[in-house]
N, C-alpha and C positions, 0 to 999 in steps of 0.2 A: 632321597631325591636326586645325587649326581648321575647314580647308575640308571633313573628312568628319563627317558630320550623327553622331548614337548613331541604333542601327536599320538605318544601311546596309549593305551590302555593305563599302565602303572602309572603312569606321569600324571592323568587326568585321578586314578586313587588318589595317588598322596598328597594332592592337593584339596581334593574331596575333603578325607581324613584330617587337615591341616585345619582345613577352612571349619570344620564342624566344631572341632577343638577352640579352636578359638572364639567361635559364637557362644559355645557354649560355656567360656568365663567371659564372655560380656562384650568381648572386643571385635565388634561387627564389621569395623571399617578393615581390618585385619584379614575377616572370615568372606566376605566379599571379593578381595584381591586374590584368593587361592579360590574361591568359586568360580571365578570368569578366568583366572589359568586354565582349571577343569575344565571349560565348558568354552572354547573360543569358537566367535561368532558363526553361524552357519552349522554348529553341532549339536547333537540334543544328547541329555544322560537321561536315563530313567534310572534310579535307585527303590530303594525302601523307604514307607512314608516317611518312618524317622529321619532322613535325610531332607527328603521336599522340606519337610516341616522345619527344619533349623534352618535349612538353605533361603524356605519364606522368609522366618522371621526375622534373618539378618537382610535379607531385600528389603523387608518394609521398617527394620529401624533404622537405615539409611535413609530411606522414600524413596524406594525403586517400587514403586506401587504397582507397577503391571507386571514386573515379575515375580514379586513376593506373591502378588493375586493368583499367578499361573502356577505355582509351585503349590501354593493351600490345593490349589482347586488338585491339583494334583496328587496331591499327597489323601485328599477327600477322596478322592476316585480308589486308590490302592486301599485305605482303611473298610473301605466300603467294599472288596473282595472283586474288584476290575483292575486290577494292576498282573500282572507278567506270570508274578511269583504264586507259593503256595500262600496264603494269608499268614499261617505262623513263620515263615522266614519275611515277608512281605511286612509285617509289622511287628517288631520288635517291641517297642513300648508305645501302646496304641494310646493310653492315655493322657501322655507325655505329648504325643503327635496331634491329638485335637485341640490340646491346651495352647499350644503352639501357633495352631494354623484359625482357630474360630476367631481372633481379636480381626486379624485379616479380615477374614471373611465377613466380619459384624461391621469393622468399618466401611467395606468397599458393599456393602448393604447388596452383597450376591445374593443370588434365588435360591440359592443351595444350604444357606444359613441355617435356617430352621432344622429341616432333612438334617446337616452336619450335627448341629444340637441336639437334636433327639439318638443320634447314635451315641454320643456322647454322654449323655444322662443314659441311656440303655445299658451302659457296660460296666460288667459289676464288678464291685470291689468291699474288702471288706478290712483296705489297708490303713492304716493311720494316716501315713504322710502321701495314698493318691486321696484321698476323702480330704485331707487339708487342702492340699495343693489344687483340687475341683473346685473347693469353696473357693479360692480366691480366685481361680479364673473366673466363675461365674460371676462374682464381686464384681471385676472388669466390665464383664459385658452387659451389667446390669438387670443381672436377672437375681434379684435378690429372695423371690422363694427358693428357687432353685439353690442359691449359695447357702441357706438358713438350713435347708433341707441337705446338702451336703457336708454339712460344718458340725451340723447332729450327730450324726454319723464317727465323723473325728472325733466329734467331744466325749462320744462315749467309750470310745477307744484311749481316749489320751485326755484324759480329765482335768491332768494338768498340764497340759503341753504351753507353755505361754500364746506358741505364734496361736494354737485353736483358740485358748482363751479371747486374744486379741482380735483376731477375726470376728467371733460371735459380737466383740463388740460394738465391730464396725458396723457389719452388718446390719445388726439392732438399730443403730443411730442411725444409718443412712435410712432404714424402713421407717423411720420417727416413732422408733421408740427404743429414743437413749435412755430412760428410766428403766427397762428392762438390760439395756447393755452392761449401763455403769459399774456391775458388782462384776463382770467379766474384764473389765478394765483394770479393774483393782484388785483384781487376784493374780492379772499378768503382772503388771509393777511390780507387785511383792513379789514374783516370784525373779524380775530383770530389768531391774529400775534404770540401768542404763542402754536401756534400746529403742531408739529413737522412733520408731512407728507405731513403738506400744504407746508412746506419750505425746503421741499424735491421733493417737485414738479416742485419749481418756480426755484430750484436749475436742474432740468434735463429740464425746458423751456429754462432757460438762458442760460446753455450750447448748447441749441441746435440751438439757436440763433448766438452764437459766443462770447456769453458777459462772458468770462473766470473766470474774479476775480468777477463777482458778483455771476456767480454761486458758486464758493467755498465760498464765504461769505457767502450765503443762505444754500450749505450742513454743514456748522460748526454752522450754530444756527441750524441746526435740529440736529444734533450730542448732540447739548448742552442741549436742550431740552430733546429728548431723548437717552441716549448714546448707550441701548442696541439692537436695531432692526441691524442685519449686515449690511442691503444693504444703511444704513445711513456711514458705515463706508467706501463702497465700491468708488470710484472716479468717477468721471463722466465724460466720452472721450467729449473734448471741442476743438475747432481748433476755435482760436482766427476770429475774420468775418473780 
């Protein structure tokens, strides 16, 4: 960083690099203050989607919503073979990059949603952890055949993977029908009784089951586990069976 001047090429990198790095452990407020070093007012970057795409999604977990919008849509445009570069330097993990940039886009209820979607569901894979990691973005956006249909795929790859287990359960319950979840719930437990999303799953199966006091048993050991995610705090509508 000392030896690159503000104004250069290298100066606006290593701030790039800086800021991506830090989105990418979580710390957005961080990855934002080296994005707008990069990029001061009156200048435009274009990169590789995977950049638009982290660079969005620390814009919009701040709620810089009109530039997190501009970067999706941008980073849509380069996936989609209109960007500068040849497509395989242009996209490096194209998968990574739609997962990224669709929440955006499904919030800000753009016209390009669908179209993004279907590129995204078109790109094959036949990896464990992008076929997980597709089911739970899809989970997000609420496209739950789509997620069910992606999560199959994991399960068969990775039969016992807790988070696939976990997922297929949510899944399940969220489509109503946690009586088909529940034994995927209960296989993740047993296999990582102390993780706190697995027993926030088994806690929204077993409400949806009717089994009342066990599901708030299961939402206050994931509370206890982890106290700070909200929807751990929130109740879970149960109507005794």
């Amino acid at each position: 960083m000392n030896a690159a001047q503000p104004g250069t090429p290298w100066y606006a990198l290593a701030h790039m690099n800086l800021g991506s790095r830090a989105a990418m452990q979580g710390d957005y407020a961080t990855a934002v203050l080296h994005f707008d070093a990069a990029q001061p007012p009156g200048s435009q970057i274009e990169s590789d989607s995977m950049f638009h795409a982290i660079r969005g999604n620390a814009y919009h977990r701040v709620g810089r919503s009109e530039e997190a919008l501009a970067d999706a849509r941008l980073a849509s445009e380069i996936l989609a073979g209109r960007g500068r570069w040849p497509a395989e330097e242009a996209n490096p993990d194209p998968d990574t990059a739609y997962a990224l940039i669709l929440p955006i886009l499904y919030e800000a209820e753009d016209p390009a949603f669908e179209t993004v979607l279907g590129a995204y569901l078109a790109n094959p894979s036949r990896d464990l952890m992008v076929m997980a990691n597709r089911a739970v973005t899809l989970l997000t956006l609420e496209r739950y055949d789509e997620a069910l249909q992606a999560n199959a795929v994991a399960l068969e790859l990775g039969p016992n993977e807790p988070a696939v287990l976990n997922s297929q359960c949510y899944i399940l319950t969220l489509m109503h029908r946690a009586a088909e979840g529940l034994p995927f719930c209960e296989r993740a437990i047993a296999l990582v009784p102390d993780v706190a999303p697995v027993r926030h799953s088994l806690a929204a199966a077993l409400a949806g089951v009717g089994r009342c006091d066990e599901a708030e048993a299961e939402l206050a050991q994931a509370r206890r586990l982890d106290p700070a995610p909200a929807i751990y705090r929130e109740p879970i509508p149960c109507s005794p069976a």
